[in-house]
ChimeraX commands (.cxc) that place a marker at each C-alpha (Angstrom):
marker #1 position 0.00,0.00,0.00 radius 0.5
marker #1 position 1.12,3.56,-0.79 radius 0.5
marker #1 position 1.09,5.92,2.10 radius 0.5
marker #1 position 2.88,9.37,1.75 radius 0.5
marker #1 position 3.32,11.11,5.44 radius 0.5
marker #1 position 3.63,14.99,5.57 radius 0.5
marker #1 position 6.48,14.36,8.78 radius 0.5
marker #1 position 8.04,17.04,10.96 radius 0.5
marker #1 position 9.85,14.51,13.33 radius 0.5
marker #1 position 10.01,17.57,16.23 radius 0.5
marker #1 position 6.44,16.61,16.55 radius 0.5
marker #1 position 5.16,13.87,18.89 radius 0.5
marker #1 position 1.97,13.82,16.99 radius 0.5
marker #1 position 3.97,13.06,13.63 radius 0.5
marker #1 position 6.11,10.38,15.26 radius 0.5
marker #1 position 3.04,8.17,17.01 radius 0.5
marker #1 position 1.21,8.87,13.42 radius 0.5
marker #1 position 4.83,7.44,11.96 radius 0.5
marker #1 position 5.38,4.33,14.73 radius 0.5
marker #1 position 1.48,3.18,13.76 radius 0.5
marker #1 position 2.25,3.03,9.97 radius 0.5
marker #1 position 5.00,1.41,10.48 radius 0.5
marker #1 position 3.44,-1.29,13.68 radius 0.5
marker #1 position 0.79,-2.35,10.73 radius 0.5
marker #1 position 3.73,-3.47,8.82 radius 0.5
marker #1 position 3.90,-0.45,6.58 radius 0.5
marker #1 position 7.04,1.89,5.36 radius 0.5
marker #1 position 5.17,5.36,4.49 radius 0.5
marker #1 position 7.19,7.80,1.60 radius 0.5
marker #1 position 7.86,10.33,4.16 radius 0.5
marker #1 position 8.60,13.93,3.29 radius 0.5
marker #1 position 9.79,16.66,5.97 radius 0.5
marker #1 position 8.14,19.12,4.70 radius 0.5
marker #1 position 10.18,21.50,6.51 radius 0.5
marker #1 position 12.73,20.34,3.88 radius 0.5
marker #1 position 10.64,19.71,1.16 radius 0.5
marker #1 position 7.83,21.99,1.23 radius 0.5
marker #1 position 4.32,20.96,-1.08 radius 0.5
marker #1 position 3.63,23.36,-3.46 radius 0.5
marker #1 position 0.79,25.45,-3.51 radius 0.5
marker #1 position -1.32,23.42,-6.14 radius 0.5
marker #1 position -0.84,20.82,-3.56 radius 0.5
marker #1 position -1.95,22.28,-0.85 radius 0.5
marker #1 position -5.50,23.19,-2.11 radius 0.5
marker #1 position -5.60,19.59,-3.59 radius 0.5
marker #1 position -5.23,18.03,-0.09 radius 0.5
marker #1 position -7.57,20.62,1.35 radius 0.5
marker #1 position -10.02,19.56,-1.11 radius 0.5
marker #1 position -9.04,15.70,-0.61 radius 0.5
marker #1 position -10.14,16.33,2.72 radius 0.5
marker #1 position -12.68,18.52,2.36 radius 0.5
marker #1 position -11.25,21.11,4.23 radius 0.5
marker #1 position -10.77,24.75,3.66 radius 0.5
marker #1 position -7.45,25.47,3.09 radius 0.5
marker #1 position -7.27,27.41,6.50 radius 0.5
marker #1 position -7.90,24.25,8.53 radius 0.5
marker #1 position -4.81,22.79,7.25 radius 0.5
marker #1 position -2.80,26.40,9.15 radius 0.5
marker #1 position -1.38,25.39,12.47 radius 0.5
marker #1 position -1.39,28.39,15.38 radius 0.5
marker #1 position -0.11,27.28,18.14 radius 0.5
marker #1 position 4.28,27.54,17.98 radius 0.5
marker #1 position 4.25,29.37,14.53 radius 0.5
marker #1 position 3.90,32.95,13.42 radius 0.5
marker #1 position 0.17,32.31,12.73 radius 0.5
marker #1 position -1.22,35.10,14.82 radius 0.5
marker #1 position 2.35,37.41,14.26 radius 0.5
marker #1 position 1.47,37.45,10.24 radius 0.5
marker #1 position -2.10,38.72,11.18 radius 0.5
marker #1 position -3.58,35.07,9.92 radius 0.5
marker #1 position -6.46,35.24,11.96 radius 0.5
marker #1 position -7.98,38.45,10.70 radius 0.5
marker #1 position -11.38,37.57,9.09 radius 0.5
marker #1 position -10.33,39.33,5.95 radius 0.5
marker #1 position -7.71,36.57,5.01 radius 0.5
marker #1 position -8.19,34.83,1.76 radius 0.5
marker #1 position -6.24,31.76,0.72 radius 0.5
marker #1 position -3.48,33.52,-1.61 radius 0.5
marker #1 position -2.53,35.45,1.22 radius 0.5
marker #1 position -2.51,31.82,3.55 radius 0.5
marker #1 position -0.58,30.17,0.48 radius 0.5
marker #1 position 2.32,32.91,0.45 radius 0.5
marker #1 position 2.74,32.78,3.93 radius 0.5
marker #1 position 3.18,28.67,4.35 radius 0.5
marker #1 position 5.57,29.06,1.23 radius 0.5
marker #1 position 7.09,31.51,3.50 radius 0.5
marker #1 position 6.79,29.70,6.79 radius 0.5
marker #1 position 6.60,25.87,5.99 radius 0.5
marker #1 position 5.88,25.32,10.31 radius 0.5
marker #1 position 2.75,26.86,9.66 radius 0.5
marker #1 position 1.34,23.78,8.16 radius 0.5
marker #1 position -0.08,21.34,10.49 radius 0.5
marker #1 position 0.74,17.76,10.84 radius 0.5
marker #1 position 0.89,14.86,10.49 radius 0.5
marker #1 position -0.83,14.64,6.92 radius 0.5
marker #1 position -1.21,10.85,5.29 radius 0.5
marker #1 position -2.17,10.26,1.58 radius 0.5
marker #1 position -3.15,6.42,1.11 radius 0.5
marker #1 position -5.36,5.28,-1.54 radius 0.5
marker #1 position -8.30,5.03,0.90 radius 0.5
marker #1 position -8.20,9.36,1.17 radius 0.5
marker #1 position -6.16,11.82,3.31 radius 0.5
marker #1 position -6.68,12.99,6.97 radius 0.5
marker #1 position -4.62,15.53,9.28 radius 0.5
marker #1 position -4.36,12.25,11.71 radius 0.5
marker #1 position -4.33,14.61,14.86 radius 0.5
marker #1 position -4.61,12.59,17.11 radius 0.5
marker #1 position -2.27,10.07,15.74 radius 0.5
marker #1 position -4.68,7.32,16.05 radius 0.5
marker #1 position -6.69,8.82,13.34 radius 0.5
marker #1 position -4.37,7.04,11.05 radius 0.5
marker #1 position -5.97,4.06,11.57 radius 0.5
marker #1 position -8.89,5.21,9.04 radius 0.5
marker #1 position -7.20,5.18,6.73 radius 0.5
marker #1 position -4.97,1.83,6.60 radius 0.5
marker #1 position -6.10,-1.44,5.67 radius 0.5
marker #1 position -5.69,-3.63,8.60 radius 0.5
marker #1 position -5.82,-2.35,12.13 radius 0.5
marker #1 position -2.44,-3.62,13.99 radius 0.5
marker #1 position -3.57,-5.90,16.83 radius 0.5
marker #1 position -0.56,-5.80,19.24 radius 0.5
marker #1 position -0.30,-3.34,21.59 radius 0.5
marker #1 position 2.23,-0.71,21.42 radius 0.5
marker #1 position 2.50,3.07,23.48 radius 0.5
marker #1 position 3.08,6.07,22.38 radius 0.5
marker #1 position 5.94,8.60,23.42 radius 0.5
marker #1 position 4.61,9.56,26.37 radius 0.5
marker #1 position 4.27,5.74,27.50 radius 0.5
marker #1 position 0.67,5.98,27.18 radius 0.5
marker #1 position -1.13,3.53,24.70 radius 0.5
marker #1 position -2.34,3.45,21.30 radius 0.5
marker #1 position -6.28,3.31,21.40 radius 0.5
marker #1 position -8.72,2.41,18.37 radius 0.5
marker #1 position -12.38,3.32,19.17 radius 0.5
marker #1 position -15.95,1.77,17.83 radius 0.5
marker #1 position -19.07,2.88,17.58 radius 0.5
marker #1 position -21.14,1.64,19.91 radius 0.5
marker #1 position -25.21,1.80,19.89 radius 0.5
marker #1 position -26.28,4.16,22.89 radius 0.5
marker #1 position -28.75,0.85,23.79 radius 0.5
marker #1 position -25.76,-1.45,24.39 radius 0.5
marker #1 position -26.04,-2.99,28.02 radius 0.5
marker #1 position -22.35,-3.16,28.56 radius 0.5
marker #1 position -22.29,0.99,27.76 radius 0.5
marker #1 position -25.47,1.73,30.11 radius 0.5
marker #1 position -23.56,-0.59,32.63 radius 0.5
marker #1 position -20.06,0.77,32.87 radius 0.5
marker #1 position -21.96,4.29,33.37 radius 0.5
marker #1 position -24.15,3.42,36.02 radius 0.5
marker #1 position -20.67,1.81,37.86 radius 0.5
marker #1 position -18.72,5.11,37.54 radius 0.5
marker #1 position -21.79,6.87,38.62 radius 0.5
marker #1 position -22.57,8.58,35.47 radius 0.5
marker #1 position -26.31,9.75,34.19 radius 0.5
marker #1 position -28.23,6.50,31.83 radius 0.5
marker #1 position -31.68,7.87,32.05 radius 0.5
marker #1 position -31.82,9.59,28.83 radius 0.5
marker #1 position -29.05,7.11,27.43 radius 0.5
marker #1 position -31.59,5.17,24.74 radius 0.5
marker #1 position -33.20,8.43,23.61 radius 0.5
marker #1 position -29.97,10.52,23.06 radius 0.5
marker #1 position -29.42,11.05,19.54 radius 0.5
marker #1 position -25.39,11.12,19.96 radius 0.5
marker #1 position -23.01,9.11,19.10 radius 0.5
marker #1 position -21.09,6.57,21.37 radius 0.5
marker #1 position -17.62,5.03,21.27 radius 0.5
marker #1 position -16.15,1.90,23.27 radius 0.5
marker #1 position -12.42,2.57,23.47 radius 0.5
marker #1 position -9.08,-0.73,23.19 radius 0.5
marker #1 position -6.36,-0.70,23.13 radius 0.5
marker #1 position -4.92,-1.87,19.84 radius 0.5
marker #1 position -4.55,-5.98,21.31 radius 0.5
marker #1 position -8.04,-5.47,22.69 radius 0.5
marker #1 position -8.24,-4.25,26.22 radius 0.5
marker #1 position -11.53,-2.45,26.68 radius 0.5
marker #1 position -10.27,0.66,28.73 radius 0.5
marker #1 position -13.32,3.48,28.37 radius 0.5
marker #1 position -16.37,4.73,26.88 radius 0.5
marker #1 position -17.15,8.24,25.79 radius 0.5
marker #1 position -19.36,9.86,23.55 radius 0.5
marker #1 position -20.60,13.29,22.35 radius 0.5
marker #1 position -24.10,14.89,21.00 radius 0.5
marker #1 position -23.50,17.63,18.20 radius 0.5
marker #1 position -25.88,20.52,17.91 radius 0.5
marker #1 position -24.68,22.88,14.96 radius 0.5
marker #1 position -20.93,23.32,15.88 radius 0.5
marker #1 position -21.54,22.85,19.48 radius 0.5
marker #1 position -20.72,19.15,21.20 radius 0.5
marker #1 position -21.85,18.29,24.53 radius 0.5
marker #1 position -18.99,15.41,25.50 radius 0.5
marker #1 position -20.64,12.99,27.78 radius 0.5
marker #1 position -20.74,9.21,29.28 radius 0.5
marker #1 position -16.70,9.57,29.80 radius 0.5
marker #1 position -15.51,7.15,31.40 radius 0.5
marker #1 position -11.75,5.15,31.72 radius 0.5
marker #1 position -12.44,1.68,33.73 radius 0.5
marker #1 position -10.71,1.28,36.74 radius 0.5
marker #1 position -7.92,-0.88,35.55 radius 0.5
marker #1 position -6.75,1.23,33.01 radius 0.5
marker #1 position -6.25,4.33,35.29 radius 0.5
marker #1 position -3.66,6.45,35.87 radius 0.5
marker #1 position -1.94,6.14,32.06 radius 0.5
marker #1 position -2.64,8.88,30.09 radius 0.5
marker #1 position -5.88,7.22,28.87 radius 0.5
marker #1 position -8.26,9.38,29.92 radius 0.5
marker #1 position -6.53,12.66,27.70 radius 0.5
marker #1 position -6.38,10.10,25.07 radius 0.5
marker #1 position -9.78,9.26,24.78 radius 0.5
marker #1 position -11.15,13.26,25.11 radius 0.5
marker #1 position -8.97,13.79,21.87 radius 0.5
marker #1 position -9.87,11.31,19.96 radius 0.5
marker #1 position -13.65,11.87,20.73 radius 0.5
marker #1 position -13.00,15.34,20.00 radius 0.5
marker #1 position -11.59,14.54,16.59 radius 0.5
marker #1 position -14.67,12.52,15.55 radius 0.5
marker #1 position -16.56,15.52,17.04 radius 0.5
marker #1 position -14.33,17.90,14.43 radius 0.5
marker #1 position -15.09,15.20,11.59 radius 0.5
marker #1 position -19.04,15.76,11.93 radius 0.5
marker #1 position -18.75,20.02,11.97 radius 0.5
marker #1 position -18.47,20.25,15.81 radius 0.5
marker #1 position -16.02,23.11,16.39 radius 0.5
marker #1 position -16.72,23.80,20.37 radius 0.5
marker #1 position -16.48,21.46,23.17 radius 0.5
marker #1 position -18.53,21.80,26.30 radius 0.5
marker #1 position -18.91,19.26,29.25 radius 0.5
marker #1 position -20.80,18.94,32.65 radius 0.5
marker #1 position -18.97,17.73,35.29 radius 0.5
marker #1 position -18.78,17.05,39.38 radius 0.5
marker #1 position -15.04,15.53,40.50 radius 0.5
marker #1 position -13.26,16.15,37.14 radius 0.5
marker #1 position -12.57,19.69,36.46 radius 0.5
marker #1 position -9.48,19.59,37.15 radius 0.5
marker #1 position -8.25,16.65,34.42 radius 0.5
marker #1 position -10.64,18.68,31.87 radius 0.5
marker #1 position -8.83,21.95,32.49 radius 0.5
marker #1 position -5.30,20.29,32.13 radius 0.5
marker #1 position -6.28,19.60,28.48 radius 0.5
marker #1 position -7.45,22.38,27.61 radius 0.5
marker #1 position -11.30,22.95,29.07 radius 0.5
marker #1 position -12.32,26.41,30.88 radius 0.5
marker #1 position -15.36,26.41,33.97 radius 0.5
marker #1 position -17.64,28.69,32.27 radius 0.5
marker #1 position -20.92,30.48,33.58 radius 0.5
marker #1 position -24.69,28.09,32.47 radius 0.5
marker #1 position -25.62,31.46,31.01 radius 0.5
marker #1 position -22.85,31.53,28.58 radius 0.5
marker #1 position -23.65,28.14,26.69 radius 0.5
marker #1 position -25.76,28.31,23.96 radius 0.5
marker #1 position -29.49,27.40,24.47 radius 0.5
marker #1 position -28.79,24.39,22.39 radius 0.5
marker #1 position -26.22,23.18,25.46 radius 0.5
marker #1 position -28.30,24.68,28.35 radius 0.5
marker #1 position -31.32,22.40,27.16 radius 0.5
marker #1 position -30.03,19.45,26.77 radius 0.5
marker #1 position -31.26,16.79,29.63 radius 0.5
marker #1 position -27.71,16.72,31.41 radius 0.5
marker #1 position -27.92,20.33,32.11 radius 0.5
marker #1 position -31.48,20.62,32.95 radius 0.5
marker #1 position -32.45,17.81,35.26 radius 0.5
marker #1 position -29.68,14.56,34.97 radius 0.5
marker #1 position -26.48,16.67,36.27 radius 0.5
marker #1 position -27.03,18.27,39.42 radius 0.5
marker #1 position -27.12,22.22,39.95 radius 0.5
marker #1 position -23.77,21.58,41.57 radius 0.5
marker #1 position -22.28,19.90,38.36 radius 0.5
marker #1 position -19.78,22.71,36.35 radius 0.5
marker #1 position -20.07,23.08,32.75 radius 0.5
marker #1 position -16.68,23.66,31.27 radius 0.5
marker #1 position -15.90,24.25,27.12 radius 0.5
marker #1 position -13.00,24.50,24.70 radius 0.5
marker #1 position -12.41,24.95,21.25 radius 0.5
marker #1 position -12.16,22.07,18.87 radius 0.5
marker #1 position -9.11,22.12,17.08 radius 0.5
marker #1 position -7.36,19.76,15.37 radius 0.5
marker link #1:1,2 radius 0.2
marker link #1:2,3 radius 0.2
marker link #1:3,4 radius 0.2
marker link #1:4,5 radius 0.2
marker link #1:5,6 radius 0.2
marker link #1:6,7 radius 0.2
marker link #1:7,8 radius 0.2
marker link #1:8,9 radius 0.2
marker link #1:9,10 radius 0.2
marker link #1:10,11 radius 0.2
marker link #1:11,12 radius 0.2
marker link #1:12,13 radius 0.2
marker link #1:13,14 radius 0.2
marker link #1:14,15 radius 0.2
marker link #1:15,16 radius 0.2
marker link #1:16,17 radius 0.2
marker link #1:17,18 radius 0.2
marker link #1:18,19 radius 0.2
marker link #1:19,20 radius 0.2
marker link #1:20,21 radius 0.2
marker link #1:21,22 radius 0.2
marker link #1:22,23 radius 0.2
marker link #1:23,24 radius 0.2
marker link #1:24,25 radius 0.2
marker link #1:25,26 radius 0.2
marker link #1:26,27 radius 0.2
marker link #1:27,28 radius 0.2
marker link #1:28,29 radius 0.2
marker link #1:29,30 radius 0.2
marker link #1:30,31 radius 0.2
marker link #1:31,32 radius 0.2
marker link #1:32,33 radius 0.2
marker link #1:33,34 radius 0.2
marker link #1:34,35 radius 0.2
marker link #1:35,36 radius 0.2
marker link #1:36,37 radius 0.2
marker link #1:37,38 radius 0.2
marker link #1:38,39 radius 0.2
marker link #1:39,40 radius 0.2
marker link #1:40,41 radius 0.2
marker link #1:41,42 radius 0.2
marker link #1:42,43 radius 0.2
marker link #1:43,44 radius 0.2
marker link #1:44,45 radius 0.2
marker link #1:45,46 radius 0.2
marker link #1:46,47 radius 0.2
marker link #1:47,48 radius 0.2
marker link #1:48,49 radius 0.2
marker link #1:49,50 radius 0.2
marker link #1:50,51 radius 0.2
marker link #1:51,52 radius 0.2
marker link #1:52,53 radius 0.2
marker link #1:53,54 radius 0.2
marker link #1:54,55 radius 0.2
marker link #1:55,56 radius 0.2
marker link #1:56,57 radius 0.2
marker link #1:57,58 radius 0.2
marker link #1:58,59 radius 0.2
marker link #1:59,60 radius 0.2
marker link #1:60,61 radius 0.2
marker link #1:61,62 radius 0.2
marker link #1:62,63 radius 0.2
marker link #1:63,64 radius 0.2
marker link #1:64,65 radius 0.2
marker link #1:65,66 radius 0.2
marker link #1:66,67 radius 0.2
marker link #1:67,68 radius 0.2
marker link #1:68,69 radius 0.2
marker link #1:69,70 radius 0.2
marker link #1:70,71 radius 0.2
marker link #1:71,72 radius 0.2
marker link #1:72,73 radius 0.2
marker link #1:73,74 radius 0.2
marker link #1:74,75 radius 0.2
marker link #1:75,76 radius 0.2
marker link #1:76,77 radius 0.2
marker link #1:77,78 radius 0.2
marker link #1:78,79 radius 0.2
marker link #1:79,80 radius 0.2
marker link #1:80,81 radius 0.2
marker link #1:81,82 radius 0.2
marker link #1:82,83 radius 0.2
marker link #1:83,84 radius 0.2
marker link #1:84,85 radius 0.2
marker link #1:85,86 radius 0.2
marker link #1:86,87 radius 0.2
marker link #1:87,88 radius 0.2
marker link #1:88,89 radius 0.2
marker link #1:89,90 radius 0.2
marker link #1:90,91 radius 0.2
marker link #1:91,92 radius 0.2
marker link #1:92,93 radius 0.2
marker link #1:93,94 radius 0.2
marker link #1:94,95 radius 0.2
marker link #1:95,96 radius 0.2
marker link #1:96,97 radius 0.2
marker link #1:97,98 radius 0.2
marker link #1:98,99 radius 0.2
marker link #1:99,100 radius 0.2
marker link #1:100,101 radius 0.2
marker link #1:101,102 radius 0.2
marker link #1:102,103 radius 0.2
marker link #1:103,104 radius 0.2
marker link #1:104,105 radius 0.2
marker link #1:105,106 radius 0.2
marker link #1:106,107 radius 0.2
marker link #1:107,108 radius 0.2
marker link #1:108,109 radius 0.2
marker link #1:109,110 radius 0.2
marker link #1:110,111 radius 0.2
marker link #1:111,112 radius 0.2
marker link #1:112,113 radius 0.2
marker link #1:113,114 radius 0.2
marker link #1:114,115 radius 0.2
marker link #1:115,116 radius 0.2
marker link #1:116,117 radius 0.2
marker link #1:117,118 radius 0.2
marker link #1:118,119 radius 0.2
marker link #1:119,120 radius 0.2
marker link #1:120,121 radius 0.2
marker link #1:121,122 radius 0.2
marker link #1:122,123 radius 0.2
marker link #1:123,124 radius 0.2
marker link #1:124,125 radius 0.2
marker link #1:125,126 radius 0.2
marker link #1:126,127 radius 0.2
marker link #1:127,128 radius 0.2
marker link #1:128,129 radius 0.2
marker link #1:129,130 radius 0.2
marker link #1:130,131 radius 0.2
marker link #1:131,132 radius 0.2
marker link #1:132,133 radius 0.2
marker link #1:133,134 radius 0.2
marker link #1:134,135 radius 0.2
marker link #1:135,136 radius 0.2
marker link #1:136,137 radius 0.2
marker link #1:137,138 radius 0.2
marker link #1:138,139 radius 0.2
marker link #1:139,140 radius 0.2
marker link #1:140,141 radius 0.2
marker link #1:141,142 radius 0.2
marker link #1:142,143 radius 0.2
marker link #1:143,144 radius 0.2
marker link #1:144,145 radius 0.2
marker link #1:145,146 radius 0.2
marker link #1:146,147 radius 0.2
marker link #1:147,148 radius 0.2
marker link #1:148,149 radius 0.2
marker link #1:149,150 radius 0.2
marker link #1:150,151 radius 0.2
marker link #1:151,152 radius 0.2
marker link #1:152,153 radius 0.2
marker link #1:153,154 radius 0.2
marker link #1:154,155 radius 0.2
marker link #1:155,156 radius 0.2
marker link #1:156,157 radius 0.2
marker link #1:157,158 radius 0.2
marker link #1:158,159 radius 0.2
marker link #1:159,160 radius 0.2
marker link #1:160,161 radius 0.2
marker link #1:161,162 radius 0.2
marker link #1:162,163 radius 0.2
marker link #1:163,164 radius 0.2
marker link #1:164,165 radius 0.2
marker link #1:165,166 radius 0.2
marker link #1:166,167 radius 0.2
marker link #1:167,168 radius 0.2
marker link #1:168,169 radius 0.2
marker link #1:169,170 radius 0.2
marker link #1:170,171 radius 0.2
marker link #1:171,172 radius 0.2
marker link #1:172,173 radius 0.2
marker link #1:173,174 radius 0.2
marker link #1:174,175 radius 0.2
marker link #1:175,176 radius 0.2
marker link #1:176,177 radius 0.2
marker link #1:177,178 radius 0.2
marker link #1:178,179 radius 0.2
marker link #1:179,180 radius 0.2
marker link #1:180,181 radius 0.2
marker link #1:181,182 radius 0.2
marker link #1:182,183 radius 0.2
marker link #1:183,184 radius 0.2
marker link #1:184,185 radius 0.2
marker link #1:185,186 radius 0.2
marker link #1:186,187 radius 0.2
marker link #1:187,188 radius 0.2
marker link #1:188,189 radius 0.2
marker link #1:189,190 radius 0.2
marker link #1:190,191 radius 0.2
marker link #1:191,192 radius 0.2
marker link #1:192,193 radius 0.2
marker link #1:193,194 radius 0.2
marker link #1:194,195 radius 0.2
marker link #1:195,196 radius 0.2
marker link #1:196,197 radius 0.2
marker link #1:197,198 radius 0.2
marker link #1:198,199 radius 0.2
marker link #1:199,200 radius 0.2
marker link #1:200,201 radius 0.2
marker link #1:201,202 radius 0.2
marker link #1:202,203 radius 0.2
marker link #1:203,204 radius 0.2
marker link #1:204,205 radius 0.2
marker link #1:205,206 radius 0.2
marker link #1:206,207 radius 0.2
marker link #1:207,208 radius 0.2
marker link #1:208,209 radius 0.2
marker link #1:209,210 radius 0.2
marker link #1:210,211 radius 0.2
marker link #1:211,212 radius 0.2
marker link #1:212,213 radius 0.2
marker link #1:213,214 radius 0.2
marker link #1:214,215 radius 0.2
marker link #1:215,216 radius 0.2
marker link #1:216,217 radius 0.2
marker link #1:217,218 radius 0.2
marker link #1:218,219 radius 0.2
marker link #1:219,220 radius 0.2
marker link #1:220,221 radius 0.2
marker link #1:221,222 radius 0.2
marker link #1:222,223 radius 0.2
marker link #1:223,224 radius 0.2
marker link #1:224,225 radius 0.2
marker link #1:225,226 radius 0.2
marker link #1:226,227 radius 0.2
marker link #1:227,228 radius 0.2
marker link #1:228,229 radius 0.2
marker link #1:229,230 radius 0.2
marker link #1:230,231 radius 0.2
marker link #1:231,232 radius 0.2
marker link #1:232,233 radius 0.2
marker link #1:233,234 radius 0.2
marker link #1:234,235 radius 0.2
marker link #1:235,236 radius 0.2
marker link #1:236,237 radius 0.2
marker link #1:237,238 radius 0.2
marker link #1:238,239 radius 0.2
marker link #1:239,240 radius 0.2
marker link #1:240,241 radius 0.2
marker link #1:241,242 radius 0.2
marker link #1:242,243 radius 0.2
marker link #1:243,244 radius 0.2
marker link #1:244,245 radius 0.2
marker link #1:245,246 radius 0.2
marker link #1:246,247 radius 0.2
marker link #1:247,248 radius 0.2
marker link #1:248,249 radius 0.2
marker link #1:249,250 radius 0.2
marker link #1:250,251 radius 0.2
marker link #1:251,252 radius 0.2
marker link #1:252,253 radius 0.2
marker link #1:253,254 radius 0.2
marker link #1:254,255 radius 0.2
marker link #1:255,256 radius 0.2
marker link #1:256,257 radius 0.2
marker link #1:257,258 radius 0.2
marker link #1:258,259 radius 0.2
marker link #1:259,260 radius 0.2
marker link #1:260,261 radius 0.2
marker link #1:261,262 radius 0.2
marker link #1:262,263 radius 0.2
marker link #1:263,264 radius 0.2
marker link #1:264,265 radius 0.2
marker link #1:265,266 radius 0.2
marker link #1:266,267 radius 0.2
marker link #1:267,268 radius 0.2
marker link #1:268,269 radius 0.2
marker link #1:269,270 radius 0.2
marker link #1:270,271 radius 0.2
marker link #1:271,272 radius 0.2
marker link #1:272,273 radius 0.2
marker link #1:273,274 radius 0.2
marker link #1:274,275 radius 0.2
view
């Protein structure tokens, strides 16, 4: 199989994407594109692959994104194309091109969508946390409802929510979580977030809230928001802010969590999406 990776190997991101290629027996073409940058053409033919405005493909965080005025509304994508010829960091990464289509596989797990066989040994990542693969679960599965009602998380609405719910393994199989989310425009209520007992304490928990949030992205979701008792403080370490009720959309403050299954007590905490 052909698979072309768009590599910066400072990344962690780009490495994990790189390490999973290569655990499901794969050697990827891989161009630094700090070296090597894609040409413009390019560029708006991966957007397109993707079905992406170019834009999305612009990484802020650790480039001169918001120093070359990038985020002004009046940008257009000849002015976005002369600066990444300019400033190659600004494009994100990891990018992979195999014949089944291309993806910005942030997180690095993403990758998996797009190769032909899922690796079924486990292996970590840099940090020493492990490679997950998620599946879709229906929100009527027993073994879903069950795990909630054991971590002490809300099932009464469970078989009427119209979101969409993952089981989480890790890539030999281990069941370590459940999550899922319930989109409303570009606004995502994350819910049913859970990392079983075993599987505490190694990074799994961040792992799953990205990935969920990446499936999130994939469906138009571009704002995260989340009700919570005990776990503010892991939400807030990756990334989530406490905010007021009264600032969440109506869409948010009406869902059944925030009305009558969370209690008054419960904070409701948001982020941006962004891969």
């Amino acid at each position: 199989m052909d698979v072309i990776v768009y590599h910066n190997p400072e990344c962690g991101t780009s490495r994990n994407t790189l390490a999973l290629i290569r655990h499901a027996g794969i050697e990827p073409h891989v161009i630094e594109y700090l070296k090597s940058p894609p040409a413009s053409a390019l560029l708006v033919q991966l957007a397109e692959r993707m079905g992406w405005k170019l834009q999305a493909l612009l990484r802020e965080r650790g480039t001169p994104f918001r120093d070359l005025g990038l985020d002004a509304p009046d940008v257009d994508d000849a002015r976005r194309l002369e600066a990444l010829a300019a400033h190659p960091i600004l494009l994100n990464r990891p990018i992979v091109v195999t014949p089944l289509g291309v993806k910005l596989c942030r997180p690095s797990e993403t990758v998996l969508d797009l190769l032909p066989i899922v690796p079924r040994a486990d292996l970590d990542k840099d940090d020493g946390s492990p490679f997950l693969r998620d599946e879709q679960v229906a929100a009527a599965e027993p073994r879903l409802a069950k795990a909630l009602r054991a971590a002490g998380l809300p099932t009464d609405d469970l078989r009427a929510s119209p979101g969409r719910f993952y089981s989480y393994r890790t890539l030999g199989g281990t069941l370590v979580g459940y999550a899922g989310f319930e989109r409303h425009g570009e606004d995502a209520l994350l819910r049913s977030v859970l990392v079983t007992p075993a599987a505490r304490g190694r990074g799994i928990g961040r792992n799953i809230a990205l990935l969920l949030m990446s499936r999130a992205f994939d469906m138009g979701a571009r704002r995260a928001w989340l009700l919570t008792e005990g776990a503010c403080a892991f939400f807030e370490r990756i990334g989530f802010a406490v905010t007021p009720r009264e600032q969440a959309p109506d869409a948010i403050r009406q869902l059944p969590q925030a009305t009558a299954l969370c209690p008054s007590t419960a904070s409701l905490l948001t982020r941006r999406i962004a891969l």
